[in-house]
C-alpha positions in Angstrom: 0.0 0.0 0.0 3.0 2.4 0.8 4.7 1.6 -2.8 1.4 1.9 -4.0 0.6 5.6 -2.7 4.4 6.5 -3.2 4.1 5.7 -7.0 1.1 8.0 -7.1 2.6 10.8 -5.0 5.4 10.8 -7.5 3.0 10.7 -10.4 1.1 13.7 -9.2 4.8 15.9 -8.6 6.4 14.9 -12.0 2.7 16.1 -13.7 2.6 19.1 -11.5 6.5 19.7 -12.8 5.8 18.9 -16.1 2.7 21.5 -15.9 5.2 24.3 -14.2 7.4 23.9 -17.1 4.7 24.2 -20.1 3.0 27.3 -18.3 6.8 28.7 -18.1 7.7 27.8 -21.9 4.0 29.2 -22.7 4.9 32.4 -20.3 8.4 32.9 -22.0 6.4 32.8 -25.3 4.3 35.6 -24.9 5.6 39.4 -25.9 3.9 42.1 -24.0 4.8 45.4 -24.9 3.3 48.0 -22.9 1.8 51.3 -23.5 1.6 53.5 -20.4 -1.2 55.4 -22.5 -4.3 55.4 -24.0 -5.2 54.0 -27.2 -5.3 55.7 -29.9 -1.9 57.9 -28.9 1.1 57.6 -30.7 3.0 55.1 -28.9 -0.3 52.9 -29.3 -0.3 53.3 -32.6 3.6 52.2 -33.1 3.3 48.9 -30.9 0.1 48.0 -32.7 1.6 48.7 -36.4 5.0 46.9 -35.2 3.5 43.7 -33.5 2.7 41.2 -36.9 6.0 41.6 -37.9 7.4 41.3 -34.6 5.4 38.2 -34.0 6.8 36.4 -36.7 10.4 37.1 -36.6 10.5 36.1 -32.4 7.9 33.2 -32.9 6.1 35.0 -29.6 2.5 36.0 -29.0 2.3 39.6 -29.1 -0.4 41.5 -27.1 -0.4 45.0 -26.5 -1.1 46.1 -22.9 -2.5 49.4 -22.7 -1.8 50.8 -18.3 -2.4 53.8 -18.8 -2.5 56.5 -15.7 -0.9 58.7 -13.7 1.0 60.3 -16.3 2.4 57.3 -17.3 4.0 56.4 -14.1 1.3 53.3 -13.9 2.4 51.7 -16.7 5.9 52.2 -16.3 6.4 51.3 -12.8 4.7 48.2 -14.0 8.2 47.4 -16.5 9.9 48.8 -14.0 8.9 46.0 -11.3 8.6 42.9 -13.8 10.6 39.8 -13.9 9.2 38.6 -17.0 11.8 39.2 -19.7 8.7 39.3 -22.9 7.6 42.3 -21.1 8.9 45.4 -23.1 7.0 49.1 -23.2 7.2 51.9 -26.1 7.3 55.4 -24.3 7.4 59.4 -25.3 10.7 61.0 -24.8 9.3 63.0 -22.2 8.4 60.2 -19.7 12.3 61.5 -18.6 10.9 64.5 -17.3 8.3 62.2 -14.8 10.6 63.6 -11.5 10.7 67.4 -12.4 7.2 67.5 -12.5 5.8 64.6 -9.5 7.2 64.4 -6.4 6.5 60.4 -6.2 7.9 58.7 -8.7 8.3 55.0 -7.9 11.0 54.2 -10.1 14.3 55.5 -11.6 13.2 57.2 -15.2 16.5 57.2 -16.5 18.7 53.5 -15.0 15.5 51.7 -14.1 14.6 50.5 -17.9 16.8 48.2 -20.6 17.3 50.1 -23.4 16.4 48.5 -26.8 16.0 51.3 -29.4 14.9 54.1 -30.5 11.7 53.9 -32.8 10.5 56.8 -34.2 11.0 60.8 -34.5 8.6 63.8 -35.3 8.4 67.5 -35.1 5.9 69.7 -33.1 5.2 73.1 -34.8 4.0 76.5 -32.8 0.5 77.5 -33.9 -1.5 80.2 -33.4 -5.3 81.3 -33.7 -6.0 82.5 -37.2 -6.8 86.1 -35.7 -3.2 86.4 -34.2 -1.3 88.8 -36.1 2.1 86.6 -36.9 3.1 84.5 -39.6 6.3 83.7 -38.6 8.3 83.7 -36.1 9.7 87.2 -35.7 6.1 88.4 -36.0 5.2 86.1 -33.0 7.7 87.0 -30.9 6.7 91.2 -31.4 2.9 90.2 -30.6 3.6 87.8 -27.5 6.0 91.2 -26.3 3.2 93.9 -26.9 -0.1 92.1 -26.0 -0.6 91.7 -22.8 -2.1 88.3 -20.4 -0.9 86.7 -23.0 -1.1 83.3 -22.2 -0.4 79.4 -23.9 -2.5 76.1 -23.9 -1.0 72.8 -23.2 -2.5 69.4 -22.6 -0.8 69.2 -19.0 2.3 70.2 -17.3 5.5 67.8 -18.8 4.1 67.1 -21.9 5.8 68.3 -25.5 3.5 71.0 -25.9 4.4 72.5 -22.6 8.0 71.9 -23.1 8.2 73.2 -26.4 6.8 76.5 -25.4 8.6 77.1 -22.3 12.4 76.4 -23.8 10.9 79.1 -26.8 9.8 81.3 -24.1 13.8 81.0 -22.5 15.4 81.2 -25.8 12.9 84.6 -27.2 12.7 86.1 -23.5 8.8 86.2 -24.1 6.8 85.3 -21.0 3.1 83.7 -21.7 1.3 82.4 -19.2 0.8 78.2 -19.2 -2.8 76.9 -19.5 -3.0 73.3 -18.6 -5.7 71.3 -19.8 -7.0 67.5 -19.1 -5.7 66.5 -22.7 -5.3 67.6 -26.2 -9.1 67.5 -27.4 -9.9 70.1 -25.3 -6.9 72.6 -25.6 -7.2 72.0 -29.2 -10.6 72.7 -29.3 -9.9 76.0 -27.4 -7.3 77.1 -29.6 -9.7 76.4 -32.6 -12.1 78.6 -30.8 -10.4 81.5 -29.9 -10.3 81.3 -26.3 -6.7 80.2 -26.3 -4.6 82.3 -28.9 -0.9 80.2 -29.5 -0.1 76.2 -28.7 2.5 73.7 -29.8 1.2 70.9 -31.7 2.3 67.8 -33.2 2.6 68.6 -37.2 0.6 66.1 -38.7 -2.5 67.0 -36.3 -2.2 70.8 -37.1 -1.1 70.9 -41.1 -4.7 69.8 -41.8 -6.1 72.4 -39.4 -3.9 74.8 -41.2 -5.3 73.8 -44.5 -8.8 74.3 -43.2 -7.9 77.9 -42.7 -8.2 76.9 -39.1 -5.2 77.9 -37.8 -1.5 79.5 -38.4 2.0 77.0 -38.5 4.8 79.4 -37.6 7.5 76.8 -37.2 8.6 73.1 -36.3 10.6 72.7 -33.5 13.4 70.0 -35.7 16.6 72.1 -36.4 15.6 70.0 -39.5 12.6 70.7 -41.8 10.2 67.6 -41.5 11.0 65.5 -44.3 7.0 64.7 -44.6 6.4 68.7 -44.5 9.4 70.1 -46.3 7.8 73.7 -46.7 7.5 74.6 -42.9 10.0 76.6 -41.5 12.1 75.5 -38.7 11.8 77.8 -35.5 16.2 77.5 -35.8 16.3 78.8 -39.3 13.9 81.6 -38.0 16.2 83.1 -35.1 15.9 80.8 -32.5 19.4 79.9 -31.8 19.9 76.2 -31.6 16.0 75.5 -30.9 15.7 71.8 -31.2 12.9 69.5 -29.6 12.7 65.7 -30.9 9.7 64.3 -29.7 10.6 61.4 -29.7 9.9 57.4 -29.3 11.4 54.5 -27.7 11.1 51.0 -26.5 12.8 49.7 -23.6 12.1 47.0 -21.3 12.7 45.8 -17.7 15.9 46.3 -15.9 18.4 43.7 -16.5 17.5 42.6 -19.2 20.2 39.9 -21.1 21.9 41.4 -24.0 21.2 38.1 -26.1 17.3 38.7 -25.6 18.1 42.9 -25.9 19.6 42.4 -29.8 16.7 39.5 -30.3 14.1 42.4 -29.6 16.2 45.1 -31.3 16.3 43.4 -34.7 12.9 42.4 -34.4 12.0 46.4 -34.6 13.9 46.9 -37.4 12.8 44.4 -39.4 9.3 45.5 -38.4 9.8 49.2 -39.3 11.5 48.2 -42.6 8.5 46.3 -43.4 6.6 48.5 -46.3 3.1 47.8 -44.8 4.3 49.5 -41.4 6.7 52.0 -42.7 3.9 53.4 -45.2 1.4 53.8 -42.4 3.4 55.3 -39.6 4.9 57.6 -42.2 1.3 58.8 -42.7 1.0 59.5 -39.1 4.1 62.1 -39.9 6.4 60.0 -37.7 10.1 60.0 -38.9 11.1 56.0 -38.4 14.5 55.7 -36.7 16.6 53.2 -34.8 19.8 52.8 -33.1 21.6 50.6 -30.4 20.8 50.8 -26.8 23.6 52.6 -26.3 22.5 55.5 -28.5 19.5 55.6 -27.0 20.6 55.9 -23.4 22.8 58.8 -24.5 20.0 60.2 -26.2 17.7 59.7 -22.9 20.5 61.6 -20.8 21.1 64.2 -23.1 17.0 64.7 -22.6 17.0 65.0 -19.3 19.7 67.2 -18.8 17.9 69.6 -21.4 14.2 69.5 -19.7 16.1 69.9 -16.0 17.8 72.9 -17.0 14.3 74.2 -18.8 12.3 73.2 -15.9 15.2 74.8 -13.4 15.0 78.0 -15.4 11.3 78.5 -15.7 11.0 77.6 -11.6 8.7 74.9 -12.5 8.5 72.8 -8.9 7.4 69.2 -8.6 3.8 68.6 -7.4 
């Protein structure tokens, strides 16, 4: 009876191993790549375009895992606490400015992340009501220096559109006031309106409105003309000495990650952004495709933060 029940006790553990191991293979099969955002935002957009292609070349499931919250910071403390080395998360540039902006941030922005590549690049542009009287630059600068209350729209505090306007403010010596609203829609929709008279917005969202007759482009913020919108003006080329803001786009994923698995992940990417089907459509979305090793991106990412800190410093922007 002892043999008997010792036979089946080692049945039961060998199928219980043999079930650990399948759920672990399973587990190690799966890709997750988070987005600490909505859907429907940009870094949405590139996980979802990139994941067929990705799927294929790793053999891996591929979900996309929208946390969005907090700023981010829900989503990214999430890849910031994981073990599971399929877990990787696409992220705006300006996730780096997280501490300068909240005074409880759960991870480290800058060490706490593997870094893969770099995705993706674009251009914001500075836009202003159609009643404003400018058309360029210089023009802009005269009217924000005259009118007074003059005052700027953002969709909060730390995002590109705040950014933009307050390293332009530094570099013009104009001062406008900053407007923070609860997203874009609704600072767009202001700005559309008349109630809010000058913004920065990403290029592809306000060339249409500009086509309307909706609105005024005075310049993007590339020291580079957008190669998708080779008549706008940089803000550079117009007198703002070495104005340059990349908005741009990146995957990491959790922290000590194995090189092996990083360059496994990293030439996944590029073959998925060299695919035609994916490079065709995020192009539409005026996004300028890039990559590089991690070790470009991480100088890239300090190189960031050292810009927004001094910006942030400057303008006596505290933490909440």
């Amino acid at each position: 009876m002892d043999s008997l029940r010792r036979t089946v006790l080692r049945g039961l553990a060998a199928g219980a191993l043999a079930t650990t191991h399948a759920l672990a293979g399973a587990q190690q099969k799966m890709m997750r790549m988070v987005v600490p955002l909505t859907p429907g935002t940009t870094p949405d957009t590139i996980a979802r375009a990139i994941g067929n292609v990705m799927q294929a070349k790793l053999d891996m499931n591929y979900i996309v895992d929208n946390k969005a919250g907090a700023s981010g910071m829900i989503g990214m403390n999430f890849v910031a606490k994981s073990t599971d080395p399929g877990t990787l998360m696409i992220v705006p540039a300006t996730t780096l400015t997280l501490p300068l902006f909240y005074k409880k941030v759960d991870f480290d922005v800058l060490n706490g992340f593997t870094p893969i590549t770099q995705v993706s690049s674009t251009s914001f542009v500075l836009v202003v009501h159609k009643d404003v009287p400018a058309t360029n630059l210089r023009e802009f600068v005269s009217w924000a220096k005259t009118t007074k209350n003059n005052f700027y729209a953002s969709p909060g505090s730390g995002t590109h559109h705040h950014l933009c306007m307050e390293l332009l403010k530094q570099s013009m010596g104009i001062n406008l006031e900053h407007v923070p609203y609860k997203g874009s829609a609704p600072a767009f929709s202001d700005l559309l309106g008349g109630q809010v008279p000058t913004m920065f917005m990403p290029i592809q969202v306000a060339e249409p409105m500009q086509r309307a007759g909706q609105l005024k482009i005075l310049g993007g913020t590339l020291r580079y003309r957008h190669p998708g919108f080779p008549e706008i003006a940089t803000l550079q080329e117009q007198g703002a000495a070495n104005y340059h803001v990349d908005p741009w786009y990146a995957v990491w994923g959790p922290p000590k990650l194995s090189p092996a698995l990083v360059q496994q992940y990293r030439a996944a990417i590029i073959a998925a952004l060299a695919d035609s089907t994916v490079k065709e459509g995020l192009t539409k979305q005026g996004l300028i495709l890039k990559t590089g090793t991690p070790e470009e991106l991480m100088t890239l990412a300090k190189a960031e933060s050292k810009l927004w800190a001094q910006v942030v410093s400057s303008a006596n922007i505290k933490p909440e």
